[in-house]
Biopython code that builds the backbone (N, CA, C, O; Angstrom):
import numpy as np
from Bio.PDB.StructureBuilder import StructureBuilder

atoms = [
    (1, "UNK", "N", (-8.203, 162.478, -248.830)),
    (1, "UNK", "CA", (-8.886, 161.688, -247.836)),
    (1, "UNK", "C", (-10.270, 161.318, -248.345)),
    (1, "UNK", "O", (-11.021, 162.050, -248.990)),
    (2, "UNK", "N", (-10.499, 160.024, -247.939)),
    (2, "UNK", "CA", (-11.573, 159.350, -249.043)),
    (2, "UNK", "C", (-12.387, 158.921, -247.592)),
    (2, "UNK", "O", (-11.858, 158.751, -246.493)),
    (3, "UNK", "N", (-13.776, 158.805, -247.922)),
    (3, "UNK", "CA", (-14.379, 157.922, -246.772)),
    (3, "UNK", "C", (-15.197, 156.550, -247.803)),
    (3, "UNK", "O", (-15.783, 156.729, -248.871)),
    (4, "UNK", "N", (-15.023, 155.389, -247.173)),
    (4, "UNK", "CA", (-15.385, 154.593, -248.013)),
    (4, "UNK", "C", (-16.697, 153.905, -247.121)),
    (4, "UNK", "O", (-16.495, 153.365, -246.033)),
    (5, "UNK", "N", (-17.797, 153.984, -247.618)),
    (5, "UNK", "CA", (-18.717, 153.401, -247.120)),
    (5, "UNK", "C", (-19.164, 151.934, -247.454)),
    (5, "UNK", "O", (-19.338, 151.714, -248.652)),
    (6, "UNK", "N", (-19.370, 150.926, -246.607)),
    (6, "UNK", "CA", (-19.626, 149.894, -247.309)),
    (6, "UNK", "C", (-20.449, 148.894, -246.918)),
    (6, "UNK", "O", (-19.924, 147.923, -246.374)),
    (7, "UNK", "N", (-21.355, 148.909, -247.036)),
    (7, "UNK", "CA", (-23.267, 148.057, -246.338)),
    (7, "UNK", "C", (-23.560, 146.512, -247.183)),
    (7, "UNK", "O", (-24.678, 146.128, -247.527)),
    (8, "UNK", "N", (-22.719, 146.026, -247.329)),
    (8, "UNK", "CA", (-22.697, 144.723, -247.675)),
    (8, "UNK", "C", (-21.792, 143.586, -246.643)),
    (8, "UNK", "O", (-20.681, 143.827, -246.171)),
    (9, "UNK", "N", (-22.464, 142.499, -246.473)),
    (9, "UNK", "CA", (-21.115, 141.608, -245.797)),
    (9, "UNK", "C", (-20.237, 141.185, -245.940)),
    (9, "UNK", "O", (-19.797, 141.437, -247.061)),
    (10, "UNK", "N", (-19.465, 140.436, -245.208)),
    (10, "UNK", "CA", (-18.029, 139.797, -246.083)),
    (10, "UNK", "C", (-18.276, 138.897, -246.867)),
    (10, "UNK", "O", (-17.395, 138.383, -247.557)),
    (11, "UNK", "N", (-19.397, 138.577, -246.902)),
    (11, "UNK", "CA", (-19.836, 137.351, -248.377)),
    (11, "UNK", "C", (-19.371, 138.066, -249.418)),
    (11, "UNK", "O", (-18.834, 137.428, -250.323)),
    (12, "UNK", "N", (-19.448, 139.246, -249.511)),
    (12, "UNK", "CA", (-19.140, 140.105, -251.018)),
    (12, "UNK", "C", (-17.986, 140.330, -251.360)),
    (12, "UNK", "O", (-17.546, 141.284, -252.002)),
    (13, "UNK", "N", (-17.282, 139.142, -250.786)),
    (13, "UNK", "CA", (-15.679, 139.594, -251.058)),
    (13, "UNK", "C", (-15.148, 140.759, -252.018)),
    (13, "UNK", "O", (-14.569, 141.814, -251.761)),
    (14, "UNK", "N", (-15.686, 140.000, -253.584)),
    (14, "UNK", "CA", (-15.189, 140.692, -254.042)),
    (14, "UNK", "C", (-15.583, 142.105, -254.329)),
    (14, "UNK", "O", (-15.103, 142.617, -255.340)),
    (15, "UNK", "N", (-16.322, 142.743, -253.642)),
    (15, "UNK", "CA", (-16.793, 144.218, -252.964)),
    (15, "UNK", "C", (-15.671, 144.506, -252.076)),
    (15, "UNK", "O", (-15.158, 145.605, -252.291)),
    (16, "UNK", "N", (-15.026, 143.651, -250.910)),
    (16, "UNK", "CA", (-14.161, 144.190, -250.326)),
    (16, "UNK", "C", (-12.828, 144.189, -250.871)),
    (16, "UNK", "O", (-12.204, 145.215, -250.600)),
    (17, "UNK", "N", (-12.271, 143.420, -251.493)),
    (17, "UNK", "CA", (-11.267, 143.623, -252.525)),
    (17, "UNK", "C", (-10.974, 144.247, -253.202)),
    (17, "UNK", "O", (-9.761, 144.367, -253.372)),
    (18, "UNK", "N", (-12.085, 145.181, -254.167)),
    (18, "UNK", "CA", (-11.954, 146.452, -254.950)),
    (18, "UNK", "C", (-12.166, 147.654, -253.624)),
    (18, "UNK", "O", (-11.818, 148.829, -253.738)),
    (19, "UNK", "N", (-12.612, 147.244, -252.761)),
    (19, "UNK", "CA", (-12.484, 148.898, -252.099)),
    (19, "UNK", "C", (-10.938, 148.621, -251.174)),
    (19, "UNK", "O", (-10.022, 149.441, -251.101)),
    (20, "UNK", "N", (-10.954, 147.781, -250.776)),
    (20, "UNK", "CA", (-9.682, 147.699, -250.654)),
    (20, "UNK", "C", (-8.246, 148.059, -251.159)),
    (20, "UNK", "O", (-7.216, 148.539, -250.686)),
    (21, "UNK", "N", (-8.799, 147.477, -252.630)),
    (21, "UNK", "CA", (-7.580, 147.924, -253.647)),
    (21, "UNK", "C", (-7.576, 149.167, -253.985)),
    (21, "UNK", "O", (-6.661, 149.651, -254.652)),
    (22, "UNK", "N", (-8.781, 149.962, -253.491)),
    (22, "UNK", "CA", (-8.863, 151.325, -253.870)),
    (22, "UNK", "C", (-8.133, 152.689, -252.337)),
    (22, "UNK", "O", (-7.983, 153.910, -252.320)),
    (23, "UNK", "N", (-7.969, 151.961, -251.670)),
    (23, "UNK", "CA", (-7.628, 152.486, -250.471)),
    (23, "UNK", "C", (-6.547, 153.129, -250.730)),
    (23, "UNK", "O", (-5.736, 152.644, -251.520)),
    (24, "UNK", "N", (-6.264, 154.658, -249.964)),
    (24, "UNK", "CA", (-4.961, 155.572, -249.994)),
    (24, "UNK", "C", (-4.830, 155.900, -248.409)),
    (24, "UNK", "O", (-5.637, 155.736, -247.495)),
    (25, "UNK", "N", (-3.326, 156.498, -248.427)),
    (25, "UNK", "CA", (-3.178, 157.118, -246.563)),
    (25, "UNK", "C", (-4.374, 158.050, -246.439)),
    (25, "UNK", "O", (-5.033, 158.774, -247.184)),
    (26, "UNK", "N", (-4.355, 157.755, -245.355)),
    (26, "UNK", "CA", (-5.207, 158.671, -244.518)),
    (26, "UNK", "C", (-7.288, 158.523, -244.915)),
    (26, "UNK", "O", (-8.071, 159.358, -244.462)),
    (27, "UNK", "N", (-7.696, 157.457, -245.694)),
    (27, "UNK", "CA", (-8.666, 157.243, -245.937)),
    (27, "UNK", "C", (-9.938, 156.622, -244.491)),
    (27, "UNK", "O", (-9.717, 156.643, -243.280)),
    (28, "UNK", "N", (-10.662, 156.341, -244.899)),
    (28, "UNK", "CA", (-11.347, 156.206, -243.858)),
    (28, "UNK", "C", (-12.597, 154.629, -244.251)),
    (28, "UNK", "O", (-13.107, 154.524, -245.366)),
    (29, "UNK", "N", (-12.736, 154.107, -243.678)),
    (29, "UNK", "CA", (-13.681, 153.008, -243.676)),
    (29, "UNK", "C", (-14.813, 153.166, -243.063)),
    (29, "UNK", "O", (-14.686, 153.157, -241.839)),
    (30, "UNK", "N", (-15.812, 153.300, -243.423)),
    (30, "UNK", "CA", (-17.158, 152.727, -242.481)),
    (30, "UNK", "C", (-18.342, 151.865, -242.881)),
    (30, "UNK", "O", (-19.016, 152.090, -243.886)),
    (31, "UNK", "N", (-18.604, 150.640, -241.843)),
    (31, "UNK", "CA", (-18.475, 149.699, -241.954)),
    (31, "UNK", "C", (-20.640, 150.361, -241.777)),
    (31, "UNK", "O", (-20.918, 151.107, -240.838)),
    (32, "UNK", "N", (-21.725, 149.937, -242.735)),
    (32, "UNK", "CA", (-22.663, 150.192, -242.511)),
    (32, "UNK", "C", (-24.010, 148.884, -242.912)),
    (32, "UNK", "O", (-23.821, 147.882, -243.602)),
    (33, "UNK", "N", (-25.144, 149.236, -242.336)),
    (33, "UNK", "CA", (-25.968, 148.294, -242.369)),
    (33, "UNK", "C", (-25.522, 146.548, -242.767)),
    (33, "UNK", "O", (-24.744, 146.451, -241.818)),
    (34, "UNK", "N", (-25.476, 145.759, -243.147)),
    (34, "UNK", "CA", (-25.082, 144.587, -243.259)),
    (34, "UNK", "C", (-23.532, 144.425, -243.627)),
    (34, "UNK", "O", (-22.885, 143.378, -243.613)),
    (35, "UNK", "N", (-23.032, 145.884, -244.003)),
    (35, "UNK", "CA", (-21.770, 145.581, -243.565)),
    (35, "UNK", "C", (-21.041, 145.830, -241.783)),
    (35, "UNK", "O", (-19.869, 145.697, -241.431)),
    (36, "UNK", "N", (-21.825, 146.084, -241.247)),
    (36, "UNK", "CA", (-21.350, 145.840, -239.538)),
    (36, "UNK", "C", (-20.743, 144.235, -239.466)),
    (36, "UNK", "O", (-19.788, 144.045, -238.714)),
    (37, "UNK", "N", (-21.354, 142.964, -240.330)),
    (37, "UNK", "CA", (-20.846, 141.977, -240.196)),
    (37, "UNK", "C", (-19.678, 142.027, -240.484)),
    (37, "UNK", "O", (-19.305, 140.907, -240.133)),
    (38, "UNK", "N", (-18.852, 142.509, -240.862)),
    (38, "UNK", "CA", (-17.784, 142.706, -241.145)),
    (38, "UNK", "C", (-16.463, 143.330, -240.609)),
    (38, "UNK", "O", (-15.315, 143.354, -241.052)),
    (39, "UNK", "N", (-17.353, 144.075, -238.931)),
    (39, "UNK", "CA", (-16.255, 144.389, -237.803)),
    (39, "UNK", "C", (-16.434, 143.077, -236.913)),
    (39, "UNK", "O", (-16.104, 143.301, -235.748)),
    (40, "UNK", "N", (-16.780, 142.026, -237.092)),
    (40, "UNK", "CA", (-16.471, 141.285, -236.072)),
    (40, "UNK", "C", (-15.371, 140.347, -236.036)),
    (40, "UNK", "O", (-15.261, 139.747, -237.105)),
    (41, "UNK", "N", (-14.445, 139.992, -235.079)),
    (41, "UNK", "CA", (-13.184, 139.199, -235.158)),
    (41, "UNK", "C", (-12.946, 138.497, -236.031)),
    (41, "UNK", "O", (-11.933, 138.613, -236.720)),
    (42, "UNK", "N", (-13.932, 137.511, -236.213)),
    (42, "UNK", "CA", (-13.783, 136.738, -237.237)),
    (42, "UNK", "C", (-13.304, 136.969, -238.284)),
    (42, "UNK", "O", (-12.645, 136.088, -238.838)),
    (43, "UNK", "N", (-13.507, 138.387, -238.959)),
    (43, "UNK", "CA", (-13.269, 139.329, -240.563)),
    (43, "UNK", "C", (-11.900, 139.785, -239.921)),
    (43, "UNK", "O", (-11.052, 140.260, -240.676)),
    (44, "UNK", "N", (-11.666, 139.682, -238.731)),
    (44, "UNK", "CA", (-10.265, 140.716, -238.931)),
    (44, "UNK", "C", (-9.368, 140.997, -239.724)),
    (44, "UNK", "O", (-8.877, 142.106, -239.939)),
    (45, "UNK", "N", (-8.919, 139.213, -240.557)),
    (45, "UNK", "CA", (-8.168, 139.306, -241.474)),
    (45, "UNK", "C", (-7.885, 140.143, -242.692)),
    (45, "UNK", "O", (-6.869, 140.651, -243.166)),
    (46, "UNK", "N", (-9.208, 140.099, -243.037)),
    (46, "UNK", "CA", (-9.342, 141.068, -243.866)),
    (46, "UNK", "C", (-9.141, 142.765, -243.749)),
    (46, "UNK", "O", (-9.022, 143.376, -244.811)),
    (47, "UNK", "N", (-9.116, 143.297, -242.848)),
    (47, "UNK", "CA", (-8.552, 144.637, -242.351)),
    (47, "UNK", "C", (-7.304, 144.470, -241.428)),
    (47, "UNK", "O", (-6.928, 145.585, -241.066)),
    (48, "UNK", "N", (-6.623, 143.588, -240.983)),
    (48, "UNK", "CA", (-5.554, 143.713, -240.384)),
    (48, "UNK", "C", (-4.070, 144.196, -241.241)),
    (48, "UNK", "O", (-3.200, 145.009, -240.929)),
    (49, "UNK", "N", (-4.200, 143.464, -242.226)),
    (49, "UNK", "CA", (-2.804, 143.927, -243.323)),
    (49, "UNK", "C", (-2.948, 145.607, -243.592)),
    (49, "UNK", "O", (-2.071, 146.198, -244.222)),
    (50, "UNK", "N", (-4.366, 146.446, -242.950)),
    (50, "UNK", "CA", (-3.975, 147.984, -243.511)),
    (50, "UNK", "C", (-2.985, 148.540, -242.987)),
    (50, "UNK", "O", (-2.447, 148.110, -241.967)),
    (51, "UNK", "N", (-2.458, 150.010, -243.885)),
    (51, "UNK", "CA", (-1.598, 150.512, -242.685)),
    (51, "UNK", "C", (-2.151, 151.611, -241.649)),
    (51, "UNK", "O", (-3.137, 152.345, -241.719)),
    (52, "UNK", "N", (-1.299, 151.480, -240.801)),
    (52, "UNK", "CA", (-2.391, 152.615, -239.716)),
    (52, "UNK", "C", (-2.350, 153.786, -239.586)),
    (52, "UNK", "O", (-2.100, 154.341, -238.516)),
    (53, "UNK", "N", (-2.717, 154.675, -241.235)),
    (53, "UNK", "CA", (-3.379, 155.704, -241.638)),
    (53, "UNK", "C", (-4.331, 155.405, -241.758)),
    (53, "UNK", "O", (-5.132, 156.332, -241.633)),
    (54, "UNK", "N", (-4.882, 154.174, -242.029)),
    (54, "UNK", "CA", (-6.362, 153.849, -242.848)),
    (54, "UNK", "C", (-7.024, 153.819, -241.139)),
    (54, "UNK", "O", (-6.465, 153.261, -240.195)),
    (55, "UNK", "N", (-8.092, 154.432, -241.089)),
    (55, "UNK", "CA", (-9.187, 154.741, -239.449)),
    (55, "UNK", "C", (-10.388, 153.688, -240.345)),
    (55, "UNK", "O", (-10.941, 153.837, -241.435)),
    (56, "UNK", "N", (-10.472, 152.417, -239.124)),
    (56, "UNK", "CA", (-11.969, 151.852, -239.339)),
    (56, "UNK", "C", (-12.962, 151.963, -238.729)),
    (56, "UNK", "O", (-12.618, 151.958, -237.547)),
    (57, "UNK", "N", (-14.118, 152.073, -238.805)),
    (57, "UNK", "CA", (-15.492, 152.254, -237.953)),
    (57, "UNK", "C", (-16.618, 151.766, -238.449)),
    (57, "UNK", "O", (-16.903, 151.272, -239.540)),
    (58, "UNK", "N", (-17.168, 151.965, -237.557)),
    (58, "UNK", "CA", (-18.945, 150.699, -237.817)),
    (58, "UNK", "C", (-19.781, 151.307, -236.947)),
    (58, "UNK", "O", (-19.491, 151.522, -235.770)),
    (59, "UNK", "N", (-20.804, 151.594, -237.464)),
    (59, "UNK", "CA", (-22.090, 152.721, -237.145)),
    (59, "UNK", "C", (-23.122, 151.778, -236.190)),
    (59, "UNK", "O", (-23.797, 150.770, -236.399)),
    (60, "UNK", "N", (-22.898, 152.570, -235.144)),
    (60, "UNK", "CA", (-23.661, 151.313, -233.681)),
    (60, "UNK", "C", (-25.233, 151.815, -234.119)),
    (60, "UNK", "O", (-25.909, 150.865, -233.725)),
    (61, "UNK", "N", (-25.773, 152.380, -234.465)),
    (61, "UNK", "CA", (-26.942, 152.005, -234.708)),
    (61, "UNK", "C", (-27.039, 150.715, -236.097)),
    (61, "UNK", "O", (-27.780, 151.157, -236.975)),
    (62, "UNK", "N", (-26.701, 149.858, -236.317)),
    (62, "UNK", "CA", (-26.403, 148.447, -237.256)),
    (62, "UNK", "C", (-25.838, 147.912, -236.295)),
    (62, "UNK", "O", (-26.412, 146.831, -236.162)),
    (63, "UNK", "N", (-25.123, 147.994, -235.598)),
    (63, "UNK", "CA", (-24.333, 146.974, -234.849)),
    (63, "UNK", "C", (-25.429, 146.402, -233.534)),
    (63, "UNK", "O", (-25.392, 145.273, -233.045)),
    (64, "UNK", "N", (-26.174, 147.276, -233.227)),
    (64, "UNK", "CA", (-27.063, 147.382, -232.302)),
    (64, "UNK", "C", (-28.575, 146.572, -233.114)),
    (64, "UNK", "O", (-29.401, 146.033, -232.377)),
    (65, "UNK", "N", (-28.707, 146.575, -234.104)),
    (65, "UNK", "CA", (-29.871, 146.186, -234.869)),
    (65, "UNK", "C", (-29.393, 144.671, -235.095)),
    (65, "UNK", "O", (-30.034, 143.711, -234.669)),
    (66, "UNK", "N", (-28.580, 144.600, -235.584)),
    (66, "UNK", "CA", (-27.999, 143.321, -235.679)),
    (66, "UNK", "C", (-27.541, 142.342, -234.566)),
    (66, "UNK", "O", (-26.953, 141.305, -234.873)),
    (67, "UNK", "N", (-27.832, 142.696, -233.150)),
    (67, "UNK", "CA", (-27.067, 142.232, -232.142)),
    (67, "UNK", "C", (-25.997, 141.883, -231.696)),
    (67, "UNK", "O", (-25.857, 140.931, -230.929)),
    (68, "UNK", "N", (-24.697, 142.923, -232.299)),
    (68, "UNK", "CA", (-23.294, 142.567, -232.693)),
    (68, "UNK", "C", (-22.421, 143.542, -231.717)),
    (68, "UNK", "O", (-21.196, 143.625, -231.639)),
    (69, "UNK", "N", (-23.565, 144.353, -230.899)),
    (69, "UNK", "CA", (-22.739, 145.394, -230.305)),
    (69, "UNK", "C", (-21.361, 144.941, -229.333)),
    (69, "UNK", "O", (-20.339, 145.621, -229.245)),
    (70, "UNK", "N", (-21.599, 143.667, -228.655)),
    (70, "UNK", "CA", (-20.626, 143.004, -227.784)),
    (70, "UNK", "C", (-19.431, 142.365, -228.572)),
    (70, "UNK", "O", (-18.379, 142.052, -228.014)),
    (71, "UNK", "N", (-19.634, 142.219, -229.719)),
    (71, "UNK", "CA", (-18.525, 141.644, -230.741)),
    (71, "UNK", "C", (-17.853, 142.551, -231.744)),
    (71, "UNK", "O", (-17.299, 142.064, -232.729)),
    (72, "UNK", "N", (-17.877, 143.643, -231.565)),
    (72, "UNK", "CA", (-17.299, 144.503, -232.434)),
    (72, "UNK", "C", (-15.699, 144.192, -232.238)),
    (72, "UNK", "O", (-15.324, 144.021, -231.078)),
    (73, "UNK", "N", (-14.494, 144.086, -233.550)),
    (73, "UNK", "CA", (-13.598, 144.098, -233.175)),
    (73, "UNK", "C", (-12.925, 145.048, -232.520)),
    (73, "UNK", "O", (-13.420, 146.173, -232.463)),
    (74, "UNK", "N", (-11.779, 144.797, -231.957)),
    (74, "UNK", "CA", (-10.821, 146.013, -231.388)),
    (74, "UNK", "C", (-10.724, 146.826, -232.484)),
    (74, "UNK", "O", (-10.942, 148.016, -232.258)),
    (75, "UNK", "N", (-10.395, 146.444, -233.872)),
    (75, "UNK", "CA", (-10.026, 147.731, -234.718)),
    (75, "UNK", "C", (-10.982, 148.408, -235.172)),
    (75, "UNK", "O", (-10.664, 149.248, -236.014)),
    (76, "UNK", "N", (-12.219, 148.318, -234.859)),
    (76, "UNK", "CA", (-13.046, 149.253, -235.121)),
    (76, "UNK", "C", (-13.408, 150.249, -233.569)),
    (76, "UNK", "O", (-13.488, 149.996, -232.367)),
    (77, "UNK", "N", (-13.558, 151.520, -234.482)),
    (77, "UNK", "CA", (-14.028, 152.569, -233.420)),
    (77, "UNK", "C", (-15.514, 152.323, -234.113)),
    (77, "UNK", "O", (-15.747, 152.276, -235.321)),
    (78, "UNK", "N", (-16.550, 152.166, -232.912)),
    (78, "UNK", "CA", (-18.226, 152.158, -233.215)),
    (78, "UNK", "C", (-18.637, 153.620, -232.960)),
    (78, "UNK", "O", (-18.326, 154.181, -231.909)),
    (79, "UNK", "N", (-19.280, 154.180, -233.851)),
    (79, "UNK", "CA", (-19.376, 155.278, -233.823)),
    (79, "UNK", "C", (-20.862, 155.928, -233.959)),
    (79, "UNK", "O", (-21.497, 155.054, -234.549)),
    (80, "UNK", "N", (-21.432, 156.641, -233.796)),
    (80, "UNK", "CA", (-23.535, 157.385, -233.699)),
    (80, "UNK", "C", (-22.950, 158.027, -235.129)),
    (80, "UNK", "O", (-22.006, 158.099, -235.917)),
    (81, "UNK", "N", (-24.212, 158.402, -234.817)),
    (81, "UNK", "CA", (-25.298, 159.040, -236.308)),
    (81, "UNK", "C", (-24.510, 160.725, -236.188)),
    (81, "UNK", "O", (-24.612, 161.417, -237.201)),
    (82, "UNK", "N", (-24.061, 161.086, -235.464)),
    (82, "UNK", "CA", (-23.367, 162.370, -235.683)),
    (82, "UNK", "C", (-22.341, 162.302, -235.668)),
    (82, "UNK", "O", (-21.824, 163.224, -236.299)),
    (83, "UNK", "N", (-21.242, 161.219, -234.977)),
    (83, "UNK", "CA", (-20.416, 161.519, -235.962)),
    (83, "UNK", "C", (-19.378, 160.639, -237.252)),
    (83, "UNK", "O", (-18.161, 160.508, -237.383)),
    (84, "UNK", "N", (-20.768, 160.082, -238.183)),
    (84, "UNK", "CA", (-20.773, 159.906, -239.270)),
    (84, "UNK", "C", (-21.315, 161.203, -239.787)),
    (84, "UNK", "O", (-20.781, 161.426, -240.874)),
    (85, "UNK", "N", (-22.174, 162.172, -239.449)),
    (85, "UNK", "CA", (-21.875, 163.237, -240.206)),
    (85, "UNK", "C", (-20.641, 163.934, -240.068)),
    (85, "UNK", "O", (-20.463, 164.797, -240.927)),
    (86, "UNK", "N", (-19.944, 163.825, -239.411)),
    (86, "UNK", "CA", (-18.658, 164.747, -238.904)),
    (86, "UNK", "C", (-17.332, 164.019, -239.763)),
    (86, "UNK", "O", (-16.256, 164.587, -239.948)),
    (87, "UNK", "N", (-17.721, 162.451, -240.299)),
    (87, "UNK", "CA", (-16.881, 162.086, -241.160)),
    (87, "UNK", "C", (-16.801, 162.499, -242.636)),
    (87, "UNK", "O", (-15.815, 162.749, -243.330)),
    (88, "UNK", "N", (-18.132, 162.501, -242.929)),
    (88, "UNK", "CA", (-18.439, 162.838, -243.771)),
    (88, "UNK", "C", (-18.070, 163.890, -244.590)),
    (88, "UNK", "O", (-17.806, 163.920, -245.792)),
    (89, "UNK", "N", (-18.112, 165.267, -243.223)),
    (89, "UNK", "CA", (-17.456, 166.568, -243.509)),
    (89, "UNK", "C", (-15.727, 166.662, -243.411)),
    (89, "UNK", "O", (-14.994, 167.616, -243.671)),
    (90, "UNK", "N", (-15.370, 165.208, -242.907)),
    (90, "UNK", "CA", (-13.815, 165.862, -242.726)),
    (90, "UNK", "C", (-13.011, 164.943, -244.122)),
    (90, "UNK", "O", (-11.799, 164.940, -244.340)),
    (91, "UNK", "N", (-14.014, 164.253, -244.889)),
    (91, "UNK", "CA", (-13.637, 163.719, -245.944)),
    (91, "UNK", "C", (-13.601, 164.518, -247.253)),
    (91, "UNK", "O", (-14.592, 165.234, -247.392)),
    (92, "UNK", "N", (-12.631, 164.576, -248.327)),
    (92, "UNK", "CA", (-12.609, 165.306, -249.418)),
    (92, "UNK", "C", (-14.136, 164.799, -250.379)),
    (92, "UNK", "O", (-14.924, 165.445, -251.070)),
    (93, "UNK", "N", (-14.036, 163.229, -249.970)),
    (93, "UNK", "CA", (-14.754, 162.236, -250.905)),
    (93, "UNK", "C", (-15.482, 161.364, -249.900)),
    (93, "UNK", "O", (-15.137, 161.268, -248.722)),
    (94, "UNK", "N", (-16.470, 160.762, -250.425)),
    (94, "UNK", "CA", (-17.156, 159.682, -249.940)),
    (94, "UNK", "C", (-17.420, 158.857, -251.155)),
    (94, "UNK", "O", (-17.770, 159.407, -252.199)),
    (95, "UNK", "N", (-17.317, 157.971, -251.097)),
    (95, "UNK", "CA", (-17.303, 156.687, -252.065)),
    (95, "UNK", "C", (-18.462, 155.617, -251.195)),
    (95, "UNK", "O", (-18.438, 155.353, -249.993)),
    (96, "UNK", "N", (-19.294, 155.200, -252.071)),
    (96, "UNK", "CA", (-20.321, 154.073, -251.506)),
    (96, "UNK", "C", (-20.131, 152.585, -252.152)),
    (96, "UNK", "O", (-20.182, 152.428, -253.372)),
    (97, "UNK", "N", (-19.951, 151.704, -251.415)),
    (97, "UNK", "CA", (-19.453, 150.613, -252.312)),
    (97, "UNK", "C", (-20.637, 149.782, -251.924)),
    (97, "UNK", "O", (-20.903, 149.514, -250.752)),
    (98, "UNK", "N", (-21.431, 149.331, -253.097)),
    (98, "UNK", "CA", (-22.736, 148.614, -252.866)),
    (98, "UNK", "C", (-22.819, 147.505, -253.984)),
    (98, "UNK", "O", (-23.793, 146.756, -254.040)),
]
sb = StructureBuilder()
sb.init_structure("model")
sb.init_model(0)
sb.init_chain("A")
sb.init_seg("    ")
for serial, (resi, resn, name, xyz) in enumerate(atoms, 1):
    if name == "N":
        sb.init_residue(resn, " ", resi, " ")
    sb.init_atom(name, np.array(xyz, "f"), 0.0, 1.0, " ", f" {name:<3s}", serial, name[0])
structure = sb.get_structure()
């Protein structure tokens, strides 16, 4: 179990493509600072083809800075500052994709 962190937008495609391609069951996504743009509907496409082992989330303190809190997609769970530490700990790995 991997947690993949990733603070860039969907402009960076090809940032989301390699973490993408790097994805296994049961891994984890979180969606941080300028990558919050990236839970909103619009991006869905891009996370809809996972399978649903892969858990997505987006850290409401960014979503909240950014004024995105009302647009978060359905497939993201928005989640606080504790428990992204609690992901953190239930991950083997954390990977930062910047």
């Amino acid at each position: 179990m991997t947690l993949h962190l990733l603070n860039k937008s969907p402009q960076s495609m090809s940032l989301y493509s390699n973490m993408l391609a790097s994805l296994s069951d049961n891994d984890s996504i979180l969606l941080i600072e300028d990558g919050a743009y990236g839970a909103l509907s619009a991006h869905n496409k891009i996370f809809k083809s996972l399978p649903d082992t892969v858990s997505l989330f987006v850290l409401r303190a960014d979503t909240e800075a950014r004024g995105l809190s009302e647009r978060v997609s359905a497939l993201f769970e928005v989640i606080d500052d504790n428990q992204f530490v609690e992901l953190t700990c239930q991950n083997v790995k954390v990977v930062s994709w910047y």
